[in-house]
KOLFISE-210038 format. One record per residue: residue in one letter; x, y, z of N, C-alpha, C in turn. Coordinates in steps of 0.02 Angstrom, whole numbers, padded with zeros to 5 digits, always signed. Layout:
# KOLFISE-210038
AXYZXYZXYZ/...
END
This chain:
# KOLFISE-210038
X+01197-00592+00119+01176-00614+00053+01102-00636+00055/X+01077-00681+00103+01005-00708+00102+00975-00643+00116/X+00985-00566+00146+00934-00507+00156+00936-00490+00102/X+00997-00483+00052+00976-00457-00016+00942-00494-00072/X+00937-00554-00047+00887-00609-00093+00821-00595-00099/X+00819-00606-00012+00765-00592+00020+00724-00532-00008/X+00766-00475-00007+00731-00398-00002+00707-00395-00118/X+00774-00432-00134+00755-00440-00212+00686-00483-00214/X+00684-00520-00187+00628-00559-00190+00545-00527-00182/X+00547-00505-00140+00501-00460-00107+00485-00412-00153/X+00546-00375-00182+00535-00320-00222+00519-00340-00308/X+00534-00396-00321+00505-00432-00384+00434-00433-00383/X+00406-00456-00307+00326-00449-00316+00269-00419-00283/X+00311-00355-00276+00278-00302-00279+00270-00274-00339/X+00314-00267-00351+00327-00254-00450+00279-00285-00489/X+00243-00364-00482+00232-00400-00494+00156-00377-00493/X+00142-00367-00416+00060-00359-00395+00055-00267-00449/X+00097-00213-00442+00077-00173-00504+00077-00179-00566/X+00091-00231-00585+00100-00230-00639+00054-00281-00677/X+00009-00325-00605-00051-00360-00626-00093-00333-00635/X-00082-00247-00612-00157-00213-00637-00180-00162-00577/X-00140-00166-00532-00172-00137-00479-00127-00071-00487/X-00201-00003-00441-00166+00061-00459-00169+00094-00380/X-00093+00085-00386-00079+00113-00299-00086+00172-00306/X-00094+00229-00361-00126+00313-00345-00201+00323-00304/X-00195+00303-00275-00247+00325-00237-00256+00365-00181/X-00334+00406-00173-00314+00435-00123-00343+00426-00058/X-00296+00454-00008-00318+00407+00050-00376+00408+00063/X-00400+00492+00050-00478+00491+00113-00517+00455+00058/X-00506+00444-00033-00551+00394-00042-00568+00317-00036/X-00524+00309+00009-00513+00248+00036-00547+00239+00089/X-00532+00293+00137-00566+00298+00209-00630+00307+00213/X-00671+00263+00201-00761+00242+00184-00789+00283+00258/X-00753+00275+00323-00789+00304+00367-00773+00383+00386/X-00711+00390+00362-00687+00450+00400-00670+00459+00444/X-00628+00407+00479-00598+00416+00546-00523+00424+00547/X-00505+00440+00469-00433+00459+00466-00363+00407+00458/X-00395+00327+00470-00385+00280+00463-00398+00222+00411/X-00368+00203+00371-00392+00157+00302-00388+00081+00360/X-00452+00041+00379-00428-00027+00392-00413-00070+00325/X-00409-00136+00336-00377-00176+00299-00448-00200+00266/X-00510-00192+00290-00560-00186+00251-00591-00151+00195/X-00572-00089+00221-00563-00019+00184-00515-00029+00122/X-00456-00052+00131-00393-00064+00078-00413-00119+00042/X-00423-00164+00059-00477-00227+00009-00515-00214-00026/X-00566-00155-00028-00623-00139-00036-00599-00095-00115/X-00561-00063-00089-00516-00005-00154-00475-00057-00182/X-00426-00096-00162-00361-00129-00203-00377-00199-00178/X-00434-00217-00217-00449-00289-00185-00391-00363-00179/X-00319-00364-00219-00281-00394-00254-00218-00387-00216/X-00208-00299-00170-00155-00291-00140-00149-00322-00084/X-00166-00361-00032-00154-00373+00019-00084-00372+00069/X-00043-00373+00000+00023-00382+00034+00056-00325+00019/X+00025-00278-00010+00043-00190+00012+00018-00161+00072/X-00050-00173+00079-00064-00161+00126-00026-00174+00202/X+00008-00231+00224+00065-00259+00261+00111-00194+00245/X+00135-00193+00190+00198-00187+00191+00196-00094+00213/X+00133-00042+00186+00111+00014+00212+00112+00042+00260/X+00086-00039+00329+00061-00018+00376+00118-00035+00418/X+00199+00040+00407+00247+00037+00447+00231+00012+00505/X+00186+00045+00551+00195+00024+00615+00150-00027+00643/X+00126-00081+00598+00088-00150+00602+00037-00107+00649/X-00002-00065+00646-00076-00060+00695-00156-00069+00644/X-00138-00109+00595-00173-00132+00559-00230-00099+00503/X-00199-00023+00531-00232+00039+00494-00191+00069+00475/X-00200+00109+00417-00142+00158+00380-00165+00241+00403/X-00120+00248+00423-00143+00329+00410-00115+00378+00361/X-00143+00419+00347-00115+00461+00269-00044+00448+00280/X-00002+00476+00337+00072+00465+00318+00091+00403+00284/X+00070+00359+00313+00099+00287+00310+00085+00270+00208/X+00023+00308+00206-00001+00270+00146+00036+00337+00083/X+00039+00383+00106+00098+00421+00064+00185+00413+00083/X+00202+00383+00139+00253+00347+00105+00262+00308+00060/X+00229+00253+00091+00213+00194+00022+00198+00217-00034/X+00168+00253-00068+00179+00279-00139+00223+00300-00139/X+00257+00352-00117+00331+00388-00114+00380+00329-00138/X+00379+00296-00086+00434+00236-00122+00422+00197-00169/X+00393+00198-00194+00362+00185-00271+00362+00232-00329/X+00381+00296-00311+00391+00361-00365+00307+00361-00377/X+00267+00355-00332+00196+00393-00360+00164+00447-00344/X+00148+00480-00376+00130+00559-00346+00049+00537-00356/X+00044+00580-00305-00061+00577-00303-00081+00636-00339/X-00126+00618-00382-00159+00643-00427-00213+00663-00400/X-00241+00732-00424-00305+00771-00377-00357+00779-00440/
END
């Protein structure tokens, strides 16, 4: 019962942070300021200054950078398709 609180909870404000304005369509390499194939958490600030706690939640395997997979899941589970 407290994981499904928990996970409702969580998922209220995420809901919450899109719906304050922020637009998770984005695309990765315009994110990736250097081009090393990697968005840091500087990089993700820089584009979604407000998300911080997407960014976490993106970066499946906590190495503090997203890489395209990671950051097209995370839209995926959100129903967002990237727009070209």
């Amino acid at each position: 019962m407290k994981k499904l609180v928990f996970t409702v909870i969580i998922t209220l404000g995420i809901a919450a942070t899109a719906a304050a304005g922020e637009n998770y369509n984005r695309c990765f390499y315009s994110m990736d300021r250097n081009g090393d194939d990697a968005v840091t958490v500087d990089e993700f600030k820089a584009a979604l200054p407000n998300s911080a706690a997407a960014f976490n939640e993106a970066d499946a395997d906590k190495s503090r950078a997203l890489d395209h997979d990671e950051w097209e899941a995370f839209k995926e589970s959100r129903g967002i398709e990237e727009q070209h």
